[in-house]
N, C-alpha and C positions, 0 to 999 in steps of 0.2 A: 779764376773767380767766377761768381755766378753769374751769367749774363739775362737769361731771362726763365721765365717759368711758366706753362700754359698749361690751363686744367678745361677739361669740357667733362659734363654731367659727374663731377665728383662732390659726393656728400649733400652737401645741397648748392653747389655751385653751378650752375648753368654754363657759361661761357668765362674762362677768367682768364686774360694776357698779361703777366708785369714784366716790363722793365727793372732790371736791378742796378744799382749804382757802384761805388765804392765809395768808400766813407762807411759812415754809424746813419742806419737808418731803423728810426723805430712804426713799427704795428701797433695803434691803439685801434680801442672800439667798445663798445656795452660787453658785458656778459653775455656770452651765448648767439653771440654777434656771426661768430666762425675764425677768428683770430688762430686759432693753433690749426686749421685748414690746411694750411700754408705750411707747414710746419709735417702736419700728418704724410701730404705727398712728397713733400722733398724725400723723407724717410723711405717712403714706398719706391720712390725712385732711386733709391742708394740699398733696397735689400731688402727693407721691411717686408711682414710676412702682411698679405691683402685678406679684404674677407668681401664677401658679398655686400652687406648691409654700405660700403663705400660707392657704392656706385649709386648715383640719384635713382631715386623712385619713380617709377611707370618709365627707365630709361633702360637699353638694353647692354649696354658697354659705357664704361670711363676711361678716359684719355687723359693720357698726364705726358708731358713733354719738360725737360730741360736742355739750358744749352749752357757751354761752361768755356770759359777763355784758358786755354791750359800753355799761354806762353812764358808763365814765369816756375812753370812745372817739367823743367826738361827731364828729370826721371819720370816721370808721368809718360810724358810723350813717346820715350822710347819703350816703356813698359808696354804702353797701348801699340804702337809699331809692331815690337816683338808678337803680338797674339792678332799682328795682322787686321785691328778695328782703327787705325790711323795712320794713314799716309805722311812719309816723310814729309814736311814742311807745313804739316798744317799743325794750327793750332787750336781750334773752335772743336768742341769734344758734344756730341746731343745724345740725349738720355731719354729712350721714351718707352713707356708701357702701358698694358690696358690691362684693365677688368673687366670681365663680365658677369651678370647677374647668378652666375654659378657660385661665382668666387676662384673660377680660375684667373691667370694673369700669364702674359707673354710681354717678354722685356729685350728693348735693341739697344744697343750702344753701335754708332754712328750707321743705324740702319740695317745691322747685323745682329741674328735672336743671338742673345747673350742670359748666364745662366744668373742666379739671384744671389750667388757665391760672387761671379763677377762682378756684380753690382754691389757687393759690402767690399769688397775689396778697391773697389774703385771709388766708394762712397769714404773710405775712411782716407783718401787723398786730399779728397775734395772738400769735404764737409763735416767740421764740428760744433753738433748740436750739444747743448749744457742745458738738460732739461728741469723744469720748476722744483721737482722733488730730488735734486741733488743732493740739499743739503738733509734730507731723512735716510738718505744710506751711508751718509758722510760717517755714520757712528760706527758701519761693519768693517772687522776687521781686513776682511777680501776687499772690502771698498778701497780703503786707503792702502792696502800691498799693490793694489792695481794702479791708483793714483801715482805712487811713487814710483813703479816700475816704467810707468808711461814716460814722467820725468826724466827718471835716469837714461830713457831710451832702451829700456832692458826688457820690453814687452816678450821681445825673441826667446830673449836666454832663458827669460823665466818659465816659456814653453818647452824649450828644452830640459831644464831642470827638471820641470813634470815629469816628460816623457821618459827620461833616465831615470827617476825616482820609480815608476811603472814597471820598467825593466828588472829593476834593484828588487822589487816589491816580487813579482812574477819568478824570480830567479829563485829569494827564499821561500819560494811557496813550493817547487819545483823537488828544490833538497828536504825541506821537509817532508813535506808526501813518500818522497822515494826513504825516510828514513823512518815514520809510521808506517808503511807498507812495507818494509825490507821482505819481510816474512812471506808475507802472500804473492811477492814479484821470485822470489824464488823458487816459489812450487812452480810459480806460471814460465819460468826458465825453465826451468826442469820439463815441463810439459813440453814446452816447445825445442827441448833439445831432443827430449825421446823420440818425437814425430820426425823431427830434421832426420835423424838418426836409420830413422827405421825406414824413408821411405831414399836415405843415399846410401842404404843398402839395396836395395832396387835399382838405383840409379837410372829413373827416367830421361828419356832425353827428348828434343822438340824432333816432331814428326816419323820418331822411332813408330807409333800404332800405326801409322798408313803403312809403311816397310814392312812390318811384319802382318800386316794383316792382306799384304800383295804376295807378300812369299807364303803364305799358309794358304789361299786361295790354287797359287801355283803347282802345291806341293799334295794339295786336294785331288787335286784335277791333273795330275800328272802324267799318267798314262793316258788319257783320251788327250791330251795336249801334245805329247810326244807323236801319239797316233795321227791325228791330224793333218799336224805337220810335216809330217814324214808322206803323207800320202799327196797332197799337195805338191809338195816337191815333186812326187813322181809325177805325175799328173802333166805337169809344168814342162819339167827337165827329161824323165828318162821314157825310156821305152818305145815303140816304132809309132804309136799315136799321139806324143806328148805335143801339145799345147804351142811351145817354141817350136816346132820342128816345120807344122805348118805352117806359121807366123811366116817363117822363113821361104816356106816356098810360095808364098801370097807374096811377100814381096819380090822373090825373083821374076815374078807372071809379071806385076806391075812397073817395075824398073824399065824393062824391054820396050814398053809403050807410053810410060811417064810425059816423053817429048812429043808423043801424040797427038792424046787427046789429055786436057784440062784435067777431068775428073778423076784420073788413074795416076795422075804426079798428086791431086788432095789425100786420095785415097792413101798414094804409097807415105804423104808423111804422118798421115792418121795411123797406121799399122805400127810407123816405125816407133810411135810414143806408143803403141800397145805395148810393143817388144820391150821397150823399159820399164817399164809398170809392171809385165811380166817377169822382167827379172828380178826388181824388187824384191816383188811379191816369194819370189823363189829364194833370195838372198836370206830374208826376214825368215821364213819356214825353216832354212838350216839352222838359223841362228837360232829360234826356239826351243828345236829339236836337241840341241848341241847343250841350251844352257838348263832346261830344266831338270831340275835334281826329283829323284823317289826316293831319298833316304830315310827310313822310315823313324829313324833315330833322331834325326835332323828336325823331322816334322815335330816328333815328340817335343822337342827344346821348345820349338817356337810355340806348340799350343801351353809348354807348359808357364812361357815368359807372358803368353798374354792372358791365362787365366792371373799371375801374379798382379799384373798390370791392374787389369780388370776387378780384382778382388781388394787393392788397393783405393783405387776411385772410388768405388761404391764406400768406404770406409770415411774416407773424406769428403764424401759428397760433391766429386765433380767426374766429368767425363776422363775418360781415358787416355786422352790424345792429350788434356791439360792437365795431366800429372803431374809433369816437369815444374808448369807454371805454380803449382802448390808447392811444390818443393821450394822455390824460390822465395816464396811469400812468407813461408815461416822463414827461413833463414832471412828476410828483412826483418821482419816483424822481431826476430830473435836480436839484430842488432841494437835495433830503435832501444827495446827493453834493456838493453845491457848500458845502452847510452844510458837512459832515463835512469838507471840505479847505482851506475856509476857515481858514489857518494863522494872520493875525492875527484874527480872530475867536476859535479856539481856544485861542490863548496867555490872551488877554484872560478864557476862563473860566478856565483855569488859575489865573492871580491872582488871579480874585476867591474863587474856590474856597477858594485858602489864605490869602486877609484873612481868610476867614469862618471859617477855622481855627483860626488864629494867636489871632485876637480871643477866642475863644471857648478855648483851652487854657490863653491869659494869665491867664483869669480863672480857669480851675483849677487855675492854679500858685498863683496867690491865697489860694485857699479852703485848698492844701493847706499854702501857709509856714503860714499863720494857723496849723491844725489840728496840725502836725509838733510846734510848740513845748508845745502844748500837751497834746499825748499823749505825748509825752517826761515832760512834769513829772509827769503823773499818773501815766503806768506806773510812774516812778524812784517815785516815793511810796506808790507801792504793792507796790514788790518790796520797801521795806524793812520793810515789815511782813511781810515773804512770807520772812525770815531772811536778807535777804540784801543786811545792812546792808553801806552804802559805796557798793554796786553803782549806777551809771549808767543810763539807758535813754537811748536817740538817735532819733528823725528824722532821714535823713539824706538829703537833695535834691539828687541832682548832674545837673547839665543833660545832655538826649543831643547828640550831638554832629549829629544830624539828628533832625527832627521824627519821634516817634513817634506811632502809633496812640493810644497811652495818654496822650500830653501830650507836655509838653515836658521831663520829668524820670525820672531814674530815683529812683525809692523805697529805701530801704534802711533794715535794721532793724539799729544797731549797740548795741554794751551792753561795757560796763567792770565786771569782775565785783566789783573791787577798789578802793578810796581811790588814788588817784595811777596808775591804769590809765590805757591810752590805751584809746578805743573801736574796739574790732573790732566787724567782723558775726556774726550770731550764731553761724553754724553753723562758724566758726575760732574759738570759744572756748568756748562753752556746753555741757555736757553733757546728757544725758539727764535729768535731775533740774533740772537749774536751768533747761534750756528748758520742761521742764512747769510748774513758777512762773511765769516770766516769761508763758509764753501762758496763764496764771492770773489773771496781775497785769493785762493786757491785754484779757484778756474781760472783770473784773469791770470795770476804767476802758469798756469798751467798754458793757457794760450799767448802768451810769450815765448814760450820755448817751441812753438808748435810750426812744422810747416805748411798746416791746413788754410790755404787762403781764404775761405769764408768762416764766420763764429759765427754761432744763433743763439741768442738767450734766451729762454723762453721762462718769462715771468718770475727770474729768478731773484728778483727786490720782493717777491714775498715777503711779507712778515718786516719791512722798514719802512721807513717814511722819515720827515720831514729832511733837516739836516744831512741823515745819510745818505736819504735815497737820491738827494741833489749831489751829494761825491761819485752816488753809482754812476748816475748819470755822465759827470764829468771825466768817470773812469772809461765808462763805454766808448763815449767820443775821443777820450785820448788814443784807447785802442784801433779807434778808429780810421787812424791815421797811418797804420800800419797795415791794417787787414780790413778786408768786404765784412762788419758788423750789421748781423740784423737783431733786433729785440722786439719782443714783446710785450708792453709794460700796461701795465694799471697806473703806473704813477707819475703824474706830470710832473715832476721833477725831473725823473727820467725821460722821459717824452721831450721837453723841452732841449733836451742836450742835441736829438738828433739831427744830421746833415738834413734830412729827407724824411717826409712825415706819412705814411699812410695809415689811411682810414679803415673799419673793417666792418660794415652794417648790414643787415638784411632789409629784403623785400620783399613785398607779395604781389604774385600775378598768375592769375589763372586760378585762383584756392590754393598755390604752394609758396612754400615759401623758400628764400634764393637769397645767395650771402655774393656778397659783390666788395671790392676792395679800391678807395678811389686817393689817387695822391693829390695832397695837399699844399694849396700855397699859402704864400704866410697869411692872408686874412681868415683862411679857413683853417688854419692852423689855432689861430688864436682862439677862433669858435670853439677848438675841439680841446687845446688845452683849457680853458674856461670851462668845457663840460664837465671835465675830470674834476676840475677842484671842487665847482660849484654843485653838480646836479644838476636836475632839471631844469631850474630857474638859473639863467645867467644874468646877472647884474654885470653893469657897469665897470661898477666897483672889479669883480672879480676877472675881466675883459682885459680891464688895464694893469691885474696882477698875471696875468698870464702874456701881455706883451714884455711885460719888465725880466717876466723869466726867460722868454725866446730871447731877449735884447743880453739880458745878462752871458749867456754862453759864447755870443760871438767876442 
């Protein structure tokens, strides 16, 4: 439940701390007082989108803080565990974020930046707001599918249902394309077979152009390579002046005195890594000598593999060395195309598509007969307490006559106002007044099934009075007894029911003006239900009808 709620410079609020209770506690105050204040930041703090003009004027940031009791929410608690914002055994859950004059905003949960996804997801645990204008969408058809899906508990499925209706929808768009197009994905098969074709008769391979383009350099240069290294060797190896020969007798001089003197044992093992390096070098010259080829026939092959090579790239517009990689690309490209025009292939996702549909809407046609019948009873049993005995409520499930996105039904909210009525829909019978009960009667049946430990109503006895709005009232407080109720009302009838009464006025200081919320005891209570009934002027008279109403609820 909601424990408490602190705002500094939001809207026109300056400093504001409440205490929350449990029980029915209602919000009154004037017009324009700041009454849905309260109401606008809970929102902002469960996700709502912020804007600039929230934040008080000549002020540079708004703070908004909640703090929330989550011990009778054990999925809660290990939800919030799991992502790491709640240590095992607590239970005290705080929600805070700010605005600045930009209109950006930064949001924590328990102290940690958390993202504003996190925040409606955690807000729809904790908090259902039932806002004044309920009963004016009450008439859409997506109003009342969502109504009932909520009910049923079938929010999930029916997102599901979407998403596989998406799939179903994407699949035959897929086969039909590929069955208008047949024609023009065949030239373009054919195009990319001929190129397949033409260049895995070349048959490039990966870093074949470095290979051949080391053996045509060698085969270039072949004679001066041979030459070379063949003289080197001699150089090295043969003859009475070669290269090792004194190596050798350098180190016989310095072996003889090595144990002498220091610098002729450095010396002799500096020579003797000559002598290897020398031979090497000697080794390497035979071996070059040995392997490279002059056949002039041989050279011919390789200039004539890399003029193909070469005359192929420039064709396809890429270098030579990534021929290969072309090669490959069509032969994807050529499977993708084959997938994609694969007509019985395609039909085949088609169906399975919408088996996985069908199966999957059947079963929230399920959840919803189940749910229909018995949101009917309970709204009809709770409009007759709402004055408006006789009157009907209906579910009414008529199949679409093609698979819809939403299922396989349309929804519809029909009501019989009168004993021996036929049921119409709402909005060819209902009025202004009797639709604001009915989507009265509907939310309260709706927050009965619900595990949201806080309700908010915000001004939804709209458009009632006298008799009835004294039943809302007695309905809010019985709710109240089961869940943290806060309301908003204009109407002391309502007003009078609540546990807990706050006040919601403004002030002036400094040239601005500032909304401030003060709780009420019962003498200032009576003041305030007296203002409602009375106006301006409170008499006596109207004093002592507003103690009779506080006195009458207990």
């Amino acid at each position: 439940m909601l424990l408490s709620l602190s705002l500094k410079n939001f809207v026109i609020v300056e400093q504001l701390n409440l205490d929350f209770q449990s029980g029915f506690t209602v919000l009154t105050g004037e017009t324009g007082a700041g009454k849905s204040i309260t109401l606008d930041a809970l929102g902002l703090l469960m996700g709502d989108k912020a804007s600039a003009d929230q934040v008080r004027s000549g002020t540079k940031e708004a703070q908004l803080s909640a703090l929330f009791d989550l011990t009778q929410l054990p999925d809660v608690q290990k939800q919030l565990q799991g992502q790491g914002l709640l240590s095992e055994g607590e239970t005290e859950l705080s929600v805070r974020r700010t605005l600045d004059h930009s209109g950006k905003s930064r949001s924590f949960i328990n102290n940690q930046t958390a993202t504003l996804a996190q925040l409606k997801a955690l807000g729809e645990e904790l908090i259902d707001i039932h806002g004044q204008n309920a009963h004016q969408s009450l008439n859409r058809e997506a109003t009342q599918r969502q109504l009932l899906d909520a009910f049923a508990q079938a929010s999930i499925q029916a997102k599901t249902v979407k998403t596989l209706f998406q799939n179903w929808q994407e699949a035959k768009t897929a086969y039909e394309t590929a069955q208008h197009f047949a024609e023009q994905m065949q030239i373009e098969k054919e195009r990319l077979n001929w190129q397949i074709n033409e260049l895995s008769e070349l048959n490039p391979i990966e870093h074949e152009w470095d290979t051949l383009n080391q053996q045509h350099k060698n085969m270039a240069h072949s004679v001066e390579l041979i030459e070379t290294a063949t003289w080197i060797q001699n150089v090295l190896d043969e003859g009475e002046q070669n290269l090792l020969k004194t190596i050798h007798q350098i180190q016989h001089k310095l072996s003889g005195l090595a144990d002498i003197h220091p610098s002729f044992s450095q010396s002799l093992q500096t020579i003797e890594s000559v002598e290897a390096e020398l031979n090497d070098i000697t080794y390497t010259m035979r071996d070059v000598a040995n392997s490279i080829e002059s056949d002039p026939a041989q050279f011919n092959l390789i200039e004539d593999r890399m003029q193909q090579i070469t005359s192929l790239a420039k064709k396809y517009r890429t270098e030579p060395e990534d021929l290969y990689k072309k090669l490959n690309e069509l032969k994807t490209q050529a499977q993708q195309l084959e997938e994609s025009t694969d007509l019985e292939q395609l039909h085949l996702t088609v169906d399975k598509n919408y088996q996985a549909y069908l199966a999957e809407a059947t079963t929230l046609s399920n959840m919803r007969q189940k749910a229909a019948a018995q949101l009917a009873k309970k709204t009809t049993e709770q409009m007759q307490y709402m004055a408006m005995s006789g009157a009907q409520f209906a579910v009414i499930l008529t199949p679409y006559q093609e698979p819809h996105a939403s299922g396989l039904e349309q929804v519809s909210y029909q009501v019989a106002l009168n004993q021996g009525s036929s049921l119409k829909p709402l909005n060819k019978v209902a009025s202004g007044g009797e639709l604001s009960r009915i989507s009265l009667s509907l939310q309260v049946v709706m927050s009965q099934f619900t595990r949201v430990p806080t309700l908010i109503f915000d001004e939804v006895d709209a458009g009632i009075g006298g008799r009835v709005a004294q039943m809302v009232g007695k309905l809010l407080h019985d709710l109240g007894k089961h869940y943290q109720v806060l309301a908003i009302t204009h109407l002391p009838q309502v007003a009078s029911c609540g546990e807990h009464h706050w006040q919601v006025s403004k002030y002036s200081k400094e040239g601005q003006t500032f909304s401030q919320i003060k709780v009420l005891n019962n003498n200032e209570r009576v003041d305030e239900i007296a203002r409602m009934l009375g106006g301006e002027v409170i008499t006596e008279t109207t004093k002592e009808h507003a103690k009779e109403m506080l006195h009458s609820i207990k």
